[in-house]
KELUMGU-303139 format. One record per residue (C-alpha): x, y, z; residue in one letter. Coordinates in steps of 0.25 Angstrom, whole numbers, plus 5000, padded with zeros to 4 digits. Layout:
// residues N
XYZa/...
END
This chain:
// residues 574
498850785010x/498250814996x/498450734985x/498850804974x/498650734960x/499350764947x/499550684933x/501050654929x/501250754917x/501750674904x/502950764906x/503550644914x/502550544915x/502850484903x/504450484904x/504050414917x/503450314914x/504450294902x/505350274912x/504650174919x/504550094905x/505950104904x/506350064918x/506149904916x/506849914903x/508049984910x/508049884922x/508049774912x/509449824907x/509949854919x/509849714922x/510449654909x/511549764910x/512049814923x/512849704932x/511949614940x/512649644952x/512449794949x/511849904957x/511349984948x/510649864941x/510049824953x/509549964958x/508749974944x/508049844941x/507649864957x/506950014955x/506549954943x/505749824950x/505249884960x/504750034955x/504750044939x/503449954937x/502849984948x/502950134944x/502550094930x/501250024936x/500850144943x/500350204932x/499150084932x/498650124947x/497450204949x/497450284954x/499050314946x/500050364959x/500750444945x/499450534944x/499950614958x/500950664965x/501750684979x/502650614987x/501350504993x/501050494978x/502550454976x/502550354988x/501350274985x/501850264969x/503050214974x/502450114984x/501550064971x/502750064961x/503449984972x/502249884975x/501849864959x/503249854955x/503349724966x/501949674962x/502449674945x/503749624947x/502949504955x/502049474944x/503349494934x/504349384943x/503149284947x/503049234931x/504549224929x/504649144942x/503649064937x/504149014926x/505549004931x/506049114923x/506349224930x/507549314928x/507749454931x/507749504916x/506549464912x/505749504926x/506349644921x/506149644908x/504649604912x/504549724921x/505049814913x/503949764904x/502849784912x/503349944918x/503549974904x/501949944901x/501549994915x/502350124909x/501950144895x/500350114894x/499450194896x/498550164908x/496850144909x/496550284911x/497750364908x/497250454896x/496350534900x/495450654893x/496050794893x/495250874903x/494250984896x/494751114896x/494351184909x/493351304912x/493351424918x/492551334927x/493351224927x/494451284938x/494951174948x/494251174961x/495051244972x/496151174980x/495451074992x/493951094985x/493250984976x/492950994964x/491651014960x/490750904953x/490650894938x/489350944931x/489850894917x/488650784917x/487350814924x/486950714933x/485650694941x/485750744956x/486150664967x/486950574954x/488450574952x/489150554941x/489450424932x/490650344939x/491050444951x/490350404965x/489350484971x/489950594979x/489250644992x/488750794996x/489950865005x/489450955015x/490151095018x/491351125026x/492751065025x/492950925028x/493450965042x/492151005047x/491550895045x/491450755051x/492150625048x/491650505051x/492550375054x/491550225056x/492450145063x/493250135075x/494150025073x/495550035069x/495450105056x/494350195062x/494950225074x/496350275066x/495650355057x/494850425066x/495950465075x/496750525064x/495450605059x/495550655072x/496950705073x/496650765060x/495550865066x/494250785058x/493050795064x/492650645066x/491650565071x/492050405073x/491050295071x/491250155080x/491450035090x/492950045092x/493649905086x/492249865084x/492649765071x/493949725081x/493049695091x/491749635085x/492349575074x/493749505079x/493749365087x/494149355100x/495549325104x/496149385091x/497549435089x/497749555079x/498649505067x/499449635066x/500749665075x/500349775085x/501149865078x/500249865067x/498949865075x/498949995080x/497850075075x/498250215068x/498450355076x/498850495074x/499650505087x/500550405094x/500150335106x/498950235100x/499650105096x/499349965099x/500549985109x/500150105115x/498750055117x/499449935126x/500450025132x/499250105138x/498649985144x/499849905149x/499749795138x/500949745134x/501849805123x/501149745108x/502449695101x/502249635088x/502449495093x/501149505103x/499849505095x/498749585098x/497549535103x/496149585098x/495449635111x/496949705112x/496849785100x/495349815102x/495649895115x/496749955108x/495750015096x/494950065110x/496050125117x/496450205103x/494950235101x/494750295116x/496150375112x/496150425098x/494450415094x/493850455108x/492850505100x/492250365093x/490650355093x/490450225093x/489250215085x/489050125073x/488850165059x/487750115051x/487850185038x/488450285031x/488050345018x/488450485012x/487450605013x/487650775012x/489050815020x/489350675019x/489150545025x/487950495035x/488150405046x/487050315050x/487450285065x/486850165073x/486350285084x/485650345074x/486350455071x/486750505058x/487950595055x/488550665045x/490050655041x/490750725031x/491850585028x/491750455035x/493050355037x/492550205036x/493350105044x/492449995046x/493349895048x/493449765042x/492049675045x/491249745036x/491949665026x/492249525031x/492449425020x/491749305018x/491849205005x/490749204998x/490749035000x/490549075014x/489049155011x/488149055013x/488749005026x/488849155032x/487349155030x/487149025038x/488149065050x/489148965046x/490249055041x/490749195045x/491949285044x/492749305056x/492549445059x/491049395064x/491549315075x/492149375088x/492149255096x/492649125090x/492249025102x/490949025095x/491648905086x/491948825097x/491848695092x/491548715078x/492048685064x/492548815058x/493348865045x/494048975045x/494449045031x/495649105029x/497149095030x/497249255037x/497549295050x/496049315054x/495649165049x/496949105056x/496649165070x/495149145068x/495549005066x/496348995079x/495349075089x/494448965084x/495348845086x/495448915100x/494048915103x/493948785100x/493448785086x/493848705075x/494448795064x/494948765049x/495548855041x/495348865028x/496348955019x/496548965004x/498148995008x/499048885006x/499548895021x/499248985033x/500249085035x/500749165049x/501549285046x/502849285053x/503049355067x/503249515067x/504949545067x/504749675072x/503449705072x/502649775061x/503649885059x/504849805055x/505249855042x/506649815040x/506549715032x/506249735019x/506349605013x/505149565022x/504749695027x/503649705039x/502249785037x/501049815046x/500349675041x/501349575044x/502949565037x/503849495027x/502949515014x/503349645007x/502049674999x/501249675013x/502249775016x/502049855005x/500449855005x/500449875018x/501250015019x/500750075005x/499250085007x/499350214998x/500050144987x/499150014988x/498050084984x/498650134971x/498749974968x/497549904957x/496449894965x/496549744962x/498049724966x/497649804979x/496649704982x/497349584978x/498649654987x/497349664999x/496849514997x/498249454999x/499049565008x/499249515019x/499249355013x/498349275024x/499349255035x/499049225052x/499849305061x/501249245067x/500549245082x/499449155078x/500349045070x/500448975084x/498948965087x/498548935074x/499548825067x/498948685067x/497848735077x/496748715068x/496648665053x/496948755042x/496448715027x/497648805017x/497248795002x/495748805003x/494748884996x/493248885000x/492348864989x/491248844996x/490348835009x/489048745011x/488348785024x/487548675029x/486948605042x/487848715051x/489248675045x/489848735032x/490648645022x/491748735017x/492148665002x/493748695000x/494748674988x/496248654992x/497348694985x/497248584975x/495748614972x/495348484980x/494048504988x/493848505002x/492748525013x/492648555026x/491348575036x/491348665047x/490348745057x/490848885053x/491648955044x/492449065047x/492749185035x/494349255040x/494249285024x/494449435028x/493749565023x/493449605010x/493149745009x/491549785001x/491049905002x/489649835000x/489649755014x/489949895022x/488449925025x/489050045034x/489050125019x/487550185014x/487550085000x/487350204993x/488650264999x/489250114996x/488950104983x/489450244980x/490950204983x/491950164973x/492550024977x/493449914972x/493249784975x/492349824987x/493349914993x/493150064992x/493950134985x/494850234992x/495750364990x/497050374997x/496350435008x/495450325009x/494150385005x/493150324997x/492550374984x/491450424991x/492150564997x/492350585012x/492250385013x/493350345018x/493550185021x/494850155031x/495349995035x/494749875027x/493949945017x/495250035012x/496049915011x/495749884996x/496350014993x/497650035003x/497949895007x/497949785017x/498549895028x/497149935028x/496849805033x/497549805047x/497649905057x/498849955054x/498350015041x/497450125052x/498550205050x/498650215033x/497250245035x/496950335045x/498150435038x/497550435026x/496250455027x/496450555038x/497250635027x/496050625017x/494950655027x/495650785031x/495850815018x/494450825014x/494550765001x/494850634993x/496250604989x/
END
């Protein structure tokens, strides 16, 4: 679908957004006029709360939602206005609370404040220069065409203008008769290159099948996510986790049974030998962008051209480990657990385990059970297992305490994780904040039994710093009340997670890396997931930063693979 944008004509923008100014102020009176048991008092002050500031801080995003049009438009303002309006009226209550002076009147009256400012001022950036007078040679470029480069300002060849990234040579013919590349084969990969396919593209896939699952993951591991939200993304029905235990007379995958890991490996096989029949499993080295598009460096040799390539490298290229740690990573004695496949190399030893998430949790307990001696050490004030699934991850009939893909009874984890396309219209620092703490650290319900009083676990801690010496590591801690701690052991283990930075993905030529726009790290992405540099496109972890923590877990393939399919075919940027 073509996105079509247009600028809101003062003709109504500005009786809107009077309207938006006015819309506290009439809550406000409703509440000191209209009975309290009243339903018309109570239906305004609730459109009010939960739209008018939101609607009013819309006007701040960028890109702005009020700058185009159409009914997807319309849904993703309406989930932003929805999300913004909760996050203000948060920050509006918590004060009041605080200081133990709350009342409905002044929450009001403090809203209606703040969507009056959001509605009048004029935003960074909204007055721009009236556009020169147009030539005869100045006519648009035709309907699906681009435009042709500005020569305003010479410039030296090979150069690109001042503040706009370098844009690389297109070869002839329509994107359609030319090749797309997709590196990777895991979940992410594997979705997005069978939906390519069922769209007629011309593809060539890149790839060990669940090699980061296999390499990466330790023996023994359960997968956090139900069943019902570990099936990896298909055009045609027949290819979920379910089916894939049907076909070999495993039984049924309820939500109350997780999934083992060698499991779900053979499942990403059995969907591969399926749906991508046609994976080269071959490793690419590098990538870097060349005449007609982009080069690919393979580990064979070989080097071929494609017009667009889909990134979905997974996770490990961007493992996470403090920077207290460094020192010790370089002496063998600390390590993040994506590098370990087999635990029962601790037999016997010391080893701390940082975190308080899922990963940290059941790499403590795999430890415990090969006769290691864990600690866990988390800067949470408790450990905390999620609650068992009700009815699995499709229960959506409670709306107090409504489910989602990535666990239940937390509305905002609901909301993040079903509006990937109205996250990304968030501050890119609210969307990072949203990343760092959606979901909070949490063990799943299944592993609470393993885990509980097995093994000790230090709540409160923050690591300030990490002296290597004679084999051991003594890890220098402050509780919660500032007090300092040591501890010694034989080997620290990072479950700190991944922090997406384009400068650690060596996979990219440096020139093509440095040529990207990012924001802290992470590429910045179009609503087709497609970098600044025309025909990138980045899928899984690295488009988290931009559509959310769905991005995260394997039941975001879908989101993904839909989109981007939709911008590849299209042949241009959205």
């Amino acid at each position: 679908m073509t996105t079509v944008s247009t600028t809101l004509t003062p003709r109504w923008r500005w009786p809107l957004r009077i309207a938006l100014a006015l819309s506290g102020w009439l809550a406000l009176a409703a509440t000191l006029t209209l009975p309290d048991e009243g339903v018309p008092r109570l239906l305004i002050i609730c459109v009010f709360l939960l739209l008018c500031p939101g609607f009013a801080a819309t006007r701040w995003a960028r890109p702005t939602p009020w700058q185009e049009r159409g009914w997807p438009f319309a849904v993703e303002t309406a989930f932003l206005a929805v999300a913004l309006s909760l996050c203000l009226g948060v920050l509006v209550v918590e004060p009041f609370y605080l200081s133990e002076t709350f009342t409905t009147t002044r929450v009001i009256t403090a809203l209606a404040a703040m969507t009056s400012l959001l509605a009048l001022l004029p935003t960074p950036g909204s007055r721009r220069p009236r556009p020169r007078p147009t030539a005869p040679d100045d006519a648009p470029p035709a309907p699906g065409t681009r435009p042709a480069p500005a020569t305003d300002t010479p410039h030296a060849p090979g150069t690109t203008a001042p503040g706009r990234p370098p844009e690389r040579p297109r070869g002839p013919g329509p994107p359609s008769d030319r090749v797309i590349a997709v590196v990777g084969a895991g979940p992410y990969g594997l979705a997005a290159a069978c939906h390519l396919q069922a769209a007629r593209v011309r593809l060539r896939v890149f790839g060990e099948t669940m090699e980061s699952w296999r390499a990466h993951m330790p023996d023994g591991m359960l997968l956090q996510t139900v069943p019902a939200a570990s099936a990896i993304a298909s055009p045609r029905r027949g290819y979920a986790l379910t089916d894939f235990r049907a076909a070999r007379g495993l039984d049924g995958a309820d939500d109350h049974r997780p999934v083992p890991l060698a499991e779900y490996i053979d499942y990403g096989r059995w969907f591969q030998e399926h749906l991508v029949p046609d994976l080269e499993p071959r490793r690419v080295r590098r990538i870097r962008a060349a005449e007609g598009g982009f080069r690919l460096l393979l580990d064979s040799g070989e080097e071929p051209l494609a017009a667009s390539v889909v990134l979905a490298t997974g996770a490990v290229p961007y493992a996470y480990v403090p920077r207290a740690l460094r020192a010790c990573v370089e002496e063998g004695l600390a390590s993040h657990t994506s590098r370990h496949r087999d635990l029962r190399r601790f037999a016997g030893e010391r080893v701390a385990v940082l975190g308080a998430g899922q990963s940290a949790l059941e790499c403590a307990t795999l430890l415990h059970e090969a006769r290691a001696r864990p600690t866990v050490v988390a800067r949470t004030p408790a450990v905390v297992f999620h609650l068992p699934p009700r009815n699995g991850a499709g229960d959506r009939s409670r709306l107090p305490w409504p489910g989602s893909p990535l666990g239940s009874g937390r509305p905002l984890l609901g909301a993040v994780s079903r509006s990937g396309a109205a996250y990304r219209r968030l501050p890119a620092p609210l969307r990072m904040e949203l990343l760092r703490a959606v979901p909070r650290p949490s063990g799943a319900w299944w592993l609470k039994e393993r885990a509980a009083g097995r093994f000790p676990v230090l709540c409160g801690r923050t690591l300030v710093a990490a002296e290597p010496g004679y084999g051991v590591v003594r890890l220098r801690l402050l509780d919660e009340h500032g007090r300092p701690e040591d501890i010694v052991v034989d080997h620290v283990l990072a479950a700190t997670g991944y922090r997406v930075d384009l400068r650690r993905l060596d996979l990219l030529d440096p020139d093509l890396r440095q040529s990207l726009r990012v924001f802290a790290g992470a590429p910045v992405l179009t609503s087709g997931f497609e970098s600044s540099m025309p025909g990138l496109y980045f899928t899984g972890l690295a488009a988290a930063p931009s559509f959310g923590p769905l991005l995260r877990f394997v039941t975001g393939t879908g989101f993904a693979a839909r989109r981007l399919t939709a911008a590849v075919t299209a042949g241009k940027r959205r």
